[in-house]
N, C-alpha and C positions, 0 to 999 in steps of 0.2 A: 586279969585285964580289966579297965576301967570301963564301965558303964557307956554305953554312947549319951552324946550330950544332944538333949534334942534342939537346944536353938544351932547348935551348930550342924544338927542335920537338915535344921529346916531352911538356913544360908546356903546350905552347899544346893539345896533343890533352888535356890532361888538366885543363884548366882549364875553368871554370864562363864559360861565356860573357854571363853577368850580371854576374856580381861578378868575373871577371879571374883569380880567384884558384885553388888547387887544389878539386877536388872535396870539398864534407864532405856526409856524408849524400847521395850521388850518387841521383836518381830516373831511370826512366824513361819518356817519355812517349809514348805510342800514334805518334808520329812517327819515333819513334827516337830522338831526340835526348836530351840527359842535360843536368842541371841541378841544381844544389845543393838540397836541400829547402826550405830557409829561402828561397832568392833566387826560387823559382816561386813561392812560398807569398807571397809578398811582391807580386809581380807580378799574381796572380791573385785578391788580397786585393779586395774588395769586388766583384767580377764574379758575375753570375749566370746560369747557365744556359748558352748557348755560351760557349768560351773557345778563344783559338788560340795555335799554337807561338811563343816571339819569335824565336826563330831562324828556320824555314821560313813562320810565319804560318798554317800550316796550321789549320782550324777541326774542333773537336770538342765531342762534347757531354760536358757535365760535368768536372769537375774530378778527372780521374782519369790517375793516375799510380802505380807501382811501385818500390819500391826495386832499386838495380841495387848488389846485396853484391859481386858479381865485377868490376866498375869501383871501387869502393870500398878491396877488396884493392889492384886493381893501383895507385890511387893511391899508396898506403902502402907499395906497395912501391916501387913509381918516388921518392918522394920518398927513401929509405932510400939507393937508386942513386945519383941525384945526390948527397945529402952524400958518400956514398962517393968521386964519383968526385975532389973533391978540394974541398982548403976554401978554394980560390983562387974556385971558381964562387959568383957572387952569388947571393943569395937570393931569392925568391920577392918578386916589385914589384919589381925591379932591374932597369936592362939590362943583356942578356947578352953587351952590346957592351962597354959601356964600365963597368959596375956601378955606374952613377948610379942615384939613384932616379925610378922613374918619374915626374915630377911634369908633365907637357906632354901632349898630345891632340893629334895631328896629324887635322885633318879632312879632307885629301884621301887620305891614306894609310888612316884610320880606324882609329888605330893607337896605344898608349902609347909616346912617350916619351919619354928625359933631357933634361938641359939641352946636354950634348954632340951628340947627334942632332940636335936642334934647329939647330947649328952649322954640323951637316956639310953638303957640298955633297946628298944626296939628301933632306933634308928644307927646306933654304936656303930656295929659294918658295913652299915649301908656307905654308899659313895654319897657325898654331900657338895652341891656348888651354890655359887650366892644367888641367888633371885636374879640380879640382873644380867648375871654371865647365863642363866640357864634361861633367861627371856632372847636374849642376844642368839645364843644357840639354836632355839626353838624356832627363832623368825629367820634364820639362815638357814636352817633347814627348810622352811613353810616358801624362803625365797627360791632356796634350790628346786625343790617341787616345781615353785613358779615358771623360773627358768625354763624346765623341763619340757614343759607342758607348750609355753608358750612357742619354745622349740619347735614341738613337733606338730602343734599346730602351722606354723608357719610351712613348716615342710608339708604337712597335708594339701595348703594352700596353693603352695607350688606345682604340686605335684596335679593337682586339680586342674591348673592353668596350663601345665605343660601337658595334660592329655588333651585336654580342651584343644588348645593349638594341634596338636597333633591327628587329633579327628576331625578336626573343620579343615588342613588341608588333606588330609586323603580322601575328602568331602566334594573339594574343591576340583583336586584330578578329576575326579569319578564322574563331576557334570562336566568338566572339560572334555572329559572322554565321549563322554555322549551328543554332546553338541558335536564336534569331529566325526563319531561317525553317522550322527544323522547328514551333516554335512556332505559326508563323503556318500552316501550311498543315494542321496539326492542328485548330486552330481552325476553318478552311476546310471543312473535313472534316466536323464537325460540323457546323456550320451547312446543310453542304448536308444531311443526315440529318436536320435537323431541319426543314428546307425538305419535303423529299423524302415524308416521310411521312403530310402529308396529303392529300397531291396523289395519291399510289398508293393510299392509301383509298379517298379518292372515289370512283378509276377503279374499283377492285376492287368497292364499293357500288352502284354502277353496272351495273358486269357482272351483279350478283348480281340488283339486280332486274329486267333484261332478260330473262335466263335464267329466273326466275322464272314473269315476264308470258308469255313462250313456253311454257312445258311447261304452263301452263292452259290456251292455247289449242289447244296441239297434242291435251292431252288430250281437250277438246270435242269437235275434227274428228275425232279417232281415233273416239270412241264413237258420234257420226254417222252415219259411213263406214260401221261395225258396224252398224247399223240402218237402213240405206240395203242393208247387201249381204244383210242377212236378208229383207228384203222384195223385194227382186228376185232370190234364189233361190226362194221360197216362188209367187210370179210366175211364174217358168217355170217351174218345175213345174206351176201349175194350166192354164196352156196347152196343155200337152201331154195334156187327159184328154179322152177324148170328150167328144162336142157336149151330150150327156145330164147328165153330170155337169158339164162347164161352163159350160150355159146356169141351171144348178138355184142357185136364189138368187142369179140375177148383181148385181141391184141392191146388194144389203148387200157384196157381194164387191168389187165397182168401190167403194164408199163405201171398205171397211176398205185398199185399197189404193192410195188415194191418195194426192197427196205429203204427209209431215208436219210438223210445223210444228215449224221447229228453232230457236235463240235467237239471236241478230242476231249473223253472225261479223265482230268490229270487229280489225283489224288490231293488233299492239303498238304502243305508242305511242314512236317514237323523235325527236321533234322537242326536248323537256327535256333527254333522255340527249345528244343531238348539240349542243344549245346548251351545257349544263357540261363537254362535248368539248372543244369551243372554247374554252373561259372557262380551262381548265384548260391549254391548247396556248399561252393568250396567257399566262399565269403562267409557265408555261416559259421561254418566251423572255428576255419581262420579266426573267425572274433569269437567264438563258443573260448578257443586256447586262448587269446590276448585277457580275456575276463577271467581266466582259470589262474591267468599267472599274478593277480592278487595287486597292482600296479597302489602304489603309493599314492594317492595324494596328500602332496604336503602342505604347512603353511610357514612362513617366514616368521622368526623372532625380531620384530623390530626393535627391541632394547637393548639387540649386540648389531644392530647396522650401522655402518661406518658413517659418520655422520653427515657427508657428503650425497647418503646414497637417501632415494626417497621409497615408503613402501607403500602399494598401495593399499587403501580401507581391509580391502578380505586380506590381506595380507599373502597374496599367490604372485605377485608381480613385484618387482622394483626395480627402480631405473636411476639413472645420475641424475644428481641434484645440481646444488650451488657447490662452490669452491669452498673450503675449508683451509683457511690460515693454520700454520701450526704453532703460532703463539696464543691460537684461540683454547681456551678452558677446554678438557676432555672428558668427559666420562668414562673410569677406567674398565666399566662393562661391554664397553664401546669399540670396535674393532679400528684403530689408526697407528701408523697410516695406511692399512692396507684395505681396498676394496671389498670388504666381506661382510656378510651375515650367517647368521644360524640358522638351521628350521628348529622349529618347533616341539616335531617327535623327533623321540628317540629310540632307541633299537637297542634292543640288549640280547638277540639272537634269531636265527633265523633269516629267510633271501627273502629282497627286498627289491621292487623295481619301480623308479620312478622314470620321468619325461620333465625335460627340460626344452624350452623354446626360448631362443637365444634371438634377439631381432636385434640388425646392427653392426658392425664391427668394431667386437670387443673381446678383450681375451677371457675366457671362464674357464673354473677349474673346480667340478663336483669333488668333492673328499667327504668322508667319514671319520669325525673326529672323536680320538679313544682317548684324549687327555681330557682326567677329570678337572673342572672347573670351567671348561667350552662348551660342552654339550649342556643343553639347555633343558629345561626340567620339561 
């Protein structure tokens, strides 16, 4: 086997493993590796966002690279050398065996070269195509890669944007959900405040004339008692005088202290007070079960309301509008020509009770609607 040639190992360190040729404009690239500017720029052309070595494959991000001025020199200088070393040496795309011009691609070798290579016994079996069929090949493959890549980047992309979408609307329900039932339980709120406070009147009404009816009476017995304790101290005092002065006027004495006559003491009367007790205890309840059975509040979907129909701001009400021509434009989301809207939620299982207040005469007709495409998100 023949000697290695050293200018031709010093061209293969100094040549652009793209283009074959010497380095022009040498860069270099976060791998290390060096490459003509124009033949990465070429390679890297229409990629975006990751890109990798073609020599090691290595992946990086962005298209970033440095010029390498100190490989640039030595080029310039190494080529200077070889002409020097004598003008027998082929030139640049030559072999440095036989200084035919390169024009053959051995593929097991992966390798340029002549038609005499081609000849010799260590290229003989190899499989052999022309330079520019195996430059053609080589970039139809580097395009297929292209392809590939660029593929599956696009489909990342998608794929990116259709979760994205995906999570911003169940994003969306999620604060819909909460405003509704901040909503609702606000509502709730009130209503019981408004339940609440005739019911604590009464009781409060109640108490007051109870309390009342007692300090009349209590005041009665009190001033009794007082007149009852002055006559039986004035009593034992007259007991205790001698017989002389005891027996002296006893008739009008026995007359003035006898029992007096006081005014019929009738108890308060609590059999009214204990019946609106009760009446008020059953109202409790009564609304303790109306609260237990979970009552819908709904809101209306104005975007399936027949266009005819007007809804109002909170969307809990609506009423007839203006007249609607039916040669006027439709919106096919839009219920015509029949009188109707949607609500809002929807029900996918479980008892449900709402209220409806109908003012007017008009015909209504609650339904739950199971055909997909009506029911409103």
């Amino acid at each position: 086997m023949a000697a290695p040639n050293p200018f031709r190992a010093l061209e293969d360190e100094l040549s652009c493993p793209i283009c074959l040729d010497y380095f022009k404009d040498p860069v270099l690239l976060c791998c290390g590796h060096n490459f003509c500017q124009a033949c990465i720029t070429m390679v890297w052309e229409g990629l975006e966002g990751h890109v990798s070595c073609p020599q090691c494959r290595k992946r990086f991000q962005g298209k970033s690279f440095q010029p390498n001025t100190l490989l640039g020199a030595v080029v310039e200088k190494a080529q200077l050398v070889v002409s020097q070393a004598g003008n027998e040496r082929p030139a640049a795309g030559t072999c440095q065996k036989h200084g035919e011009a390169l024009h053959l691609y051995c593929q097991e070798d992966q390798a340029l070269i002549c038609v005499v290579c081609d000849r010799s016994q260590e290229h003989r079996a190899h499989a052999v195509v022309p330079r520019e069929e195996a430059t053609q090949e080589y970039k139809e493959k580097l395009h297929k890669h292209l392809e590939s890549l660029k593929g599956e980047k696009q489909s990342r992309e998608a794929l990116t944007i259709s979760e994205g979408r995906r999570i911003d609307g169940v994003q969306a329900r999620v604060k819909a959900e909460r405003q509704r039932v901040t909503s609702t339980f606000q509502q709730l709120h009130q209503l019981l405040q408004e339940k609440e406070q005739p019911l604590l009147e009464g009781l409060d009404s109640m108490a007051q004339s109870l309390r009342q009816l007692h300090q009349e009476n209590m005041a009665s017995l009190q001033q009794e008692v007082l007149v009852l304790h002055g006559l039986i101290t004035e009593l034992e005092r007259r007991c205790q005088l001698p017989d002389l002065e005891l027996l002296k006027d006893a008739r009008s004495t026995l007359s003035r202290y006898k029992m007096p006559t006081f005014r019929r003491w009738d108890p308060v009367p609590t059999d009214s007070l204990e019946e609106t007790v009760r009446h008020i205890s059953c109202k409790r309840c009564a609304l303790w079960a109306e609260m237990t059975q979970s009552k819908e509040i709904l809101t209306l979907d104005a975007s399936s309301a027949h266009p005819g129909l007007v809804v109002a701001p909170d969307r809990r009400s609506v009423r007839h509008g203006k007249k609607v021509l039916c040669s006027q434009p439709r919106d096919p989301q839009r219920f015509f020509p029949a009188f109707c809207i949607l609500g809002s939620e929807g029900f996918s299982s479980g008892q449900h009770i709402w209220e409806v207040r109908v003012e007017g005469v008009i015909k209504t007709k609650i339904r739950i609607l199971e055909i997909i495409g009506l029911t409103s998100p």
